[in-house]
N, CA, C and O of each residue as an XYZ file, in Angstrom:
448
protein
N      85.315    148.827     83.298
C      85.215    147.648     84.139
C      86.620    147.097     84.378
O      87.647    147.519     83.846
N      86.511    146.023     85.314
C      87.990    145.504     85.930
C      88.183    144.274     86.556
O      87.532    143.935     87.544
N      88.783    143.794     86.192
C      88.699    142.247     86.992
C      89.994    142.673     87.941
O      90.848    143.474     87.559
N      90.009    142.064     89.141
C      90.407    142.236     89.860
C      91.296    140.494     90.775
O      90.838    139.635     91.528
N      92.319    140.664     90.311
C      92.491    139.183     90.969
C      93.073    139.056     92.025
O      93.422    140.216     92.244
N      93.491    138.361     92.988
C      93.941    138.323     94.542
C      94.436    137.050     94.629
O      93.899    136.082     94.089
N      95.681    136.997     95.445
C      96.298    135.790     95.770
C      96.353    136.241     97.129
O      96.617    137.368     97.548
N      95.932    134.710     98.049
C      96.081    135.178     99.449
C      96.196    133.669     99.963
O      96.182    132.576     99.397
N      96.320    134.114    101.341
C      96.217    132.583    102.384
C      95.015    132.182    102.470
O      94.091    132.980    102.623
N      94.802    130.621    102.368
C      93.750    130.333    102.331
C      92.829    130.616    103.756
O      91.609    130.780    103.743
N      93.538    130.633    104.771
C      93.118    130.720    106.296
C      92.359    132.439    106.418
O      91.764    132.851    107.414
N      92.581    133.211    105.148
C      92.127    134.231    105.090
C      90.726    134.766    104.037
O      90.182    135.853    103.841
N      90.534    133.465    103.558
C      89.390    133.855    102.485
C      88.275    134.204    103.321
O      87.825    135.329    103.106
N      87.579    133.366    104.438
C      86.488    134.116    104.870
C      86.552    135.150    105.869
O      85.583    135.432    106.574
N      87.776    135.774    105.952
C      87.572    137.219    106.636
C      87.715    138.270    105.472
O      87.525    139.456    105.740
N      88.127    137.787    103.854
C      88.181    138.679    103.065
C      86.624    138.852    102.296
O      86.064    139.858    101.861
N      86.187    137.362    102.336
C      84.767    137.409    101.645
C      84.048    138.349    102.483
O      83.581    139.339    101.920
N      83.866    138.203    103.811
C      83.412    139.100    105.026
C      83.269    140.568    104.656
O      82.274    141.276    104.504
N      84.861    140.854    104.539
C      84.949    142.470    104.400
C      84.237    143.123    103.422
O      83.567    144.127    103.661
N      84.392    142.347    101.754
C      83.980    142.776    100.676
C      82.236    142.748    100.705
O      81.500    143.593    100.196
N      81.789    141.416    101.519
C      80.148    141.930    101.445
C      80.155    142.817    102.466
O      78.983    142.894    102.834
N      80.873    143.576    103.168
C      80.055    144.650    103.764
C      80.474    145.883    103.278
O      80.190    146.854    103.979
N      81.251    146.130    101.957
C      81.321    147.074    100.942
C      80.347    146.895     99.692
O      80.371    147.503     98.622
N      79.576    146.000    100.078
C      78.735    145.495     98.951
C      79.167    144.657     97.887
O      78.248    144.467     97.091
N      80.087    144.160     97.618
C      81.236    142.920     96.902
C      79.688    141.878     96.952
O      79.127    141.996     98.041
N      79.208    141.247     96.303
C      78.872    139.853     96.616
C      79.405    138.606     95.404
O      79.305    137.381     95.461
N      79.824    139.241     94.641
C      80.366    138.100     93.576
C      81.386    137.578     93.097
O      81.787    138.275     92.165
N      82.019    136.689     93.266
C      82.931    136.628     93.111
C      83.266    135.069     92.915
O      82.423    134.204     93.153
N      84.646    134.761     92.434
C      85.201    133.655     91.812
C      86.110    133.049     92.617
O      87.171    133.670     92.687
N      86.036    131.732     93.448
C      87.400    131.348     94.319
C      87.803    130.120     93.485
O      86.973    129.448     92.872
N      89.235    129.841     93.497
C      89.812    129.117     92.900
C      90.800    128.455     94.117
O      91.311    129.310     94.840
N      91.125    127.082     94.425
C      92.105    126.927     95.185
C      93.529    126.286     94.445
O      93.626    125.176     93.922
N      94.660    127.395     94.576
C      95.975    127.219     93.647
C      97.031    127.309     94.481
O      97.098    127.948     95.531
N      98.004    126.520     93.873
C      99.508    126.455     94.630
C     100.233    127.393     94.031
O     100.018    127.721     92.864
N     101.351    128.024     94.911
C     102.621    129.063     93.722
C     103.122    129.570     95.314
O     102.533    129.728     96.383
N     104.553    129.730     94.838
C     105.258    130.277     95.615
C     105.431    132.028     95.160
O     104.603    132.395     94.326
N     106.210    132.860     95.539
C     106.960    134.027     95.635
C     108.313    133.984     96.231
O     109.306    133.295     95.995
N     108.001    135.121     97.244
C     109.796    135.314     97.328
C     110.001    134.167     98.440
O     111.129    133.829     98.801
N     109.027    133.693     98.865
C     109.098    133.147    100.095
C     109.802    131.396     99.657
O     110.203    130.642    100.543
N     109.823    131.063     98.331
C     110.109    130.039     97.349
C     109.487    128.743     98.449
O     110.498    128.457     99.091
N     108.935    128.307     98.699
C     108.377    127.683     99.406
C     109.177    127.174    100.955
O     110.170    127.818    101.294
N     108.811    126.290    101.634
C     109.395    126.398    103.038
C     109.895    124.403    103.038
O     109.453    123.667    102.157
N     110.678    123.959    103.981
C     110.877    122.325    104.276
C     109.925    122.430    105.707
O     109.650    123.311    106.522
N     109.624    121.101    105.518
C     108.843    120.297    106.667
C     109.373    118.642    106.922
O     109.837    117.842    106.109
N     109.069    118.484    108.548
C     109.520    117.465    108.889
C     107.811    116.542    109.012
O     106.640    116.804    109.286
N     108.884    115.061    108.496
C     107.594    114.092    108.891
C     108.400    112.811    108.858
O     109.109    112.217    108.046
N     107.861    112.602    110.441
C     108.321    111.133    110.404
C     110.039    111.217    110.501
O     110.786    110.332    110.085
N     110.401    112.265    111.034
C     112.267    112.710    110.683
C     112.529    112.600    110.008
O     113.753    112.469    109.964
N     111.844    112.521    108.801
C     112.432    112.935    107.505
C     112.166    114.490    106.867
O     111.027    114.941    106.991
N     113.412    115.488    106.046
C     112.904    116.362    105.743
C     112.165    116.422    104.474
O     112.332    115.344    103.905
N     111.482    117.142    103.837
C     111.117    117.342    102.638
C     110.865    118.631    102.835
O     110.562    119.215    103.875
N     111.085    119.218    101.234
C     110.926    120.122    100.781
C     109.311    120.732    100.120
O     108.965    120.359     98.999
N     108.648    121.437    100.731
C     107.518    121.530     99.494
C     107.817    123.531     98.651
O     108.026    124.668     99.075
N     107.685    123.007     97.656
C     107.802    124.097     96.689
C     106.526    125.092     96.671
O     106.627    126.253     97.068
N     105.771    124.751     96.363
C     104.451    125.359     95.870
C     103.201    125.037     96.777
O     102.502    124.024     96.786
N     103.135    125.943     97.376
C     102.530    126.672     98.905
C     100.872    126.549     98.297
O     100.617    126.731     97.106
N     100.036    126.279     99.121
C      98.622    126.327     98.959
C      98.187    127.373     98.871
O      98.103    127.698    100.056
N      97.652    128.585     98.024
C      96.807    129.867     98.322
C      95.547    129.643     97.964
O      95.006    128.569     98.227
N      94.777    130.854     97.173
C      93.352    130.802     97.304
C      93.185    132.084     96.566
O      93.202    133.172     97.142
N      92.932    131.860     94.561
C      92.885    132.826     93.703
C      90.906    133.544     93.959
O      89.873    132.876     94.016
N      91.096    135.196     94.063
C      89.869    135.438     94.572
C      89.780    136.119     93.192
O      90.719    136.894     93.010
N      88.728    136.023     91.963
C      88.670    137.090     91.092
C      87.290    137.577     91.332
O      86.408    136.914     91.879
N      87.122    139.279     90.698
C      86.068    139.718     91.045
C      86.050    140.617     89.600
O      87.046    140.934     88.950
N      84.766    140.908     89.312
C      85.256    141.879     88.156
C      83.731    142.724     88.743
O      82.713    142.277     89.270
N      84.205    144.282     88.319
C      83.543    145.065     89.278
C      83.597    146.619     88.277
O      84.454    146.628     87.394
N      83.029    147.421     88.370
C      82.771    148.745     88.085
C      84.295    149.658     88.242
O      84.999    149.386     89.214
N      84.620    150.408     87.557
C      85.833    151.717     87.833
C      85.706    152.262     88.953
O      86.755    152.672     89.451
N      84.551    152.443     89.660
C      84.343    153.685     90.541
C      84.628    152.638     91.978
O      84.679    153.317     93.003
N      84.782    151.422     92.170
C      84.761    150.659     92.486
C      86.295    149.851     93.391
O      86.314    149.145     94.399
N      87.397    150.327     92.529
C      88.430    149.327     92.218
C      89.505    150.174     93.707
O      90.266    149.485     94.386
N      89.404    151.038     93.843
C      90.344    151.330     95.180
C      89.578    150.461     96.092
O      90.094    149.453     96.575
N      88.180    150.870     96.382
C      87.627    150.133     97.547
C      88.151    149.020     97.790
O      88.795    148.718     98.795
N      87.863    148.274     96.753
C      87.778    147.086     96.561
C      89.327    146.728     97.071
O      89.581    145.881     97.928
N      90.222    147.475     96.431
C      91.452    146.734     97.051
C      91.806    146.919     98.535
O      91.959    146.055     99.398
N      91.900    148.268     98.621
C      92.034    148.605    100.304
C      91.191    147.507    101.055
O      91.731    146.702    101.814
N      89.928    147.517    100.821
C      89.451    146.136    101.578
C      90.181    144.758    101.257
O      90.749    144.227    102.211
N      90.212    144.381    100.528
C      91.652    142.823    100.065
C      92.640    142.935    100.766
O      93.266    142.015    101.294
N      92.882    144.216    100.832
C      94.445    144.086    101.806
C      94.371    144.177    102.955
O      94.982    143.431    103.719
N      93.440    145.315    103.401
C      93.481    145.125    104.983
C      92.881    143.821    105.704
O      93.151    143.502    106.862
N      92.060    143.144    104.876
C      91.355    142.091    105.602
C      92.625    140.934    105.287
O      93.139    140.565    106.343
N      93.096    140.436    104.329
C      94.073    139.198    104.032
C      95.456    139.876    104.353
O      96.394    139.307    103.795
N      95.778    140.900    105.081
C      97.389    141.146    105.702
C      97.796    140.442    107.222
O      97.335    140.711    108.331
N      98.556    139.710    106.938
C      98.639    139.373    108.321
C     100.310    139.680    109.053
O     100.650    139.339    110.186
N     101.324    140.543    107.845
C     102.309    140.946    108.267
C     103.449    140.151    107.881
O     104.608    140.556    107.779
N     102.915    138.701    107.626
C     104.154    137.735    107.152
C     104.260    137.254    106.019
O     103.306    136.797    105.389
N     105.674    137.305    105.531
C     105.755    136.826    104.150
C     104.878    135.892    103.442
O     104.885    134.776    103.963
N     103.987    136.027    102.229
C     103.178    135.153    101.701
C     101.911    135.517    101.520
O     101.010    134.728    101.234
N     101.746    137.031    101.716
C     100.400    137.416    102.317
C      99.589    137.519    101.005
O      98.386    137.271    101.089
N     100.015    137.796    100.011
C     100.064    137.675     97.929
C     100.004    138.927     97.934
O     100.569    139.724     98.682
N      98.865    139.210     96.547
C      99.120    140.090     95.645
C      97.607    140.176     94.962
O      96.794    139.271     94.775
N      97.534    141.491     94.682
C      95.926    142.006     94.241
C      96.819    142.615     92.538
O      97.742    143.405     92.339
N      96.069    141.871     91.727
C      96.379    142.817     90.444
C      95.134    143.277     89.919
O      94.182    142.592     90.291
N      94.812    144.379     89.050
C      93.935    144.997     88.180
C      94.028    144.961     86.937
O      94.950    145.522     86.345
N      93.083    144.290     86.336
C      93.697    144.028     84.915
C      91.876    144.887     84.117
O      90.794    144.984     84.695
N      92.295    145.395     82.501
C      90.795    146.168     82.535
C      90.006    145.088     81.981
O      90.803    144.232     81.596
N      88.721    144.698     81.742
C      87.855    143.614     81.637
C      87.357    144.598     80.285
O      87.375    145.816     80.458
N      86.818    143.929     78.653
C      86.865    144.343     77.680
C      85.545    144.509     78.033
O      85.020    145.617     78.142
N      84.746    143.012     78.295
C      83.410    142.843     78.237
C      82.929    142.020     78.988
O      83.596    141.204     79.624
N      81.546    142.137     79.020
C      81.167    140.725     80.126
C      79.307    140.593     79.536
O      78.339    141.354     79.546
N      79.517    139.492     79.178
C      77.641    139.386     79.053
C      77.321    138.417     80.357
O      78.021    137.637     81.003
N      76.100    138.780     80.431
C      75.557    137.523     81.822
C      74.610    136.916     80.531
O      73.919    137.548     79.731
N      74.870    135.308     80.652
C      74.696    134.533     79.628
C      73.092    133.990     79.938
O      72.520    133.455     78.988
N      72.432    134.099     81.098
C      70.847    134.051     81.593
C      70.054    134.818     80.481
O      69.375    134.275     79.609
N      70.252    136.222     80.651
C      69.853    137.531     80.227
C      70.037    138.051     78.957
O      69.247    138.731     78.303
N      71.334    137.607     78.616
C      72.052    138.414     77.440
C      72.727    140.040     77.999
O      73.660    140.502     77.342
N      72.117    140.953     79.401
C      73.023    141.851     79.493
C      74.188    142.021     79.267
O      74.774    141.065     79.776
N      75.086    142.867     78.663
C      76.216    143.290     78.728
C      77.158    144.288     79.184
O      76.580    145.373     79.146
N      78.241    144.405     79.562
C      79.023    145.250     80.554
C      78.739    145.214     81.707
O      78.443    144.214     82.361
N      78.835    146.776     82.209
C      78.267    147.041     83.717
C      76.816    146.406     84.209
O      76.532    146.090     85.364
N      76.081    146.314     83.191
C      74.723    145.907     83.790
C      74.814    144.329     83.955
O      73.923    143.894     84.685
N      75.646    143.409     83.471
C      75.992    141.982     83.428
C      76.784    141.670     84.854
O      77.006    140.582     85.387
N      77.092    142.866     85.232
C      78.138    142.241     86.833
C      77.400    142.449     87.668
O      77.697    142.187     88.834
């Protein structure tokens, strides 16, 4: 098993939720989080004044999902949340030990 986490633009979560249910994806975890990269955040004007903002709005997607599973899964994350410009994030794979579904008591694969 694999949890699977994703940093993206928020303007992109429902064309990524989109893609993944039509690979069969339906579960999943959204979180809404700030963080920069290389892009270290951008200045904005208001009111003619400048300010600086540091830490950019994204949109943490985790999914935890089967082995046989985990290319799909990303190739779809990326092609749906790429839009070509700096900021677009980052998909990591990390391995998931265990998972019970706490309704049921199942555990592992049969719990996701």
């Amino acid at each position: 098993m694999k949890l699977i986490t994703s940093i993206i633009k928020p303007f992109k979560l429902d064309d990524v939720r989109e893609a993944l249910s039509e690979i069969g994806i339906d579960g999943m975890t959204i979180s809404e989080v700030k963080g920069f990269g290389r892009q270290k955040g951008h200045t904005e004007l208001y009111r003619g004044a400048e300010y600086s903002i540091d830490f950019l709005p994204k949109v943490k997607i985790e999914i935890s999902i089967r082995d046989d599973l985990v290319e799909r899964t990303i190739e779809t994350i990326v092609a749906s949340a790429r839009t070509g410009k700096i900021g677009d994030g980052k998909v990591f794979v990390t391995n998931l030990e265990q998972a019970v579904r706490i309704r049921t008591g199942e555990m592992d694969e049969e719990a996701l």
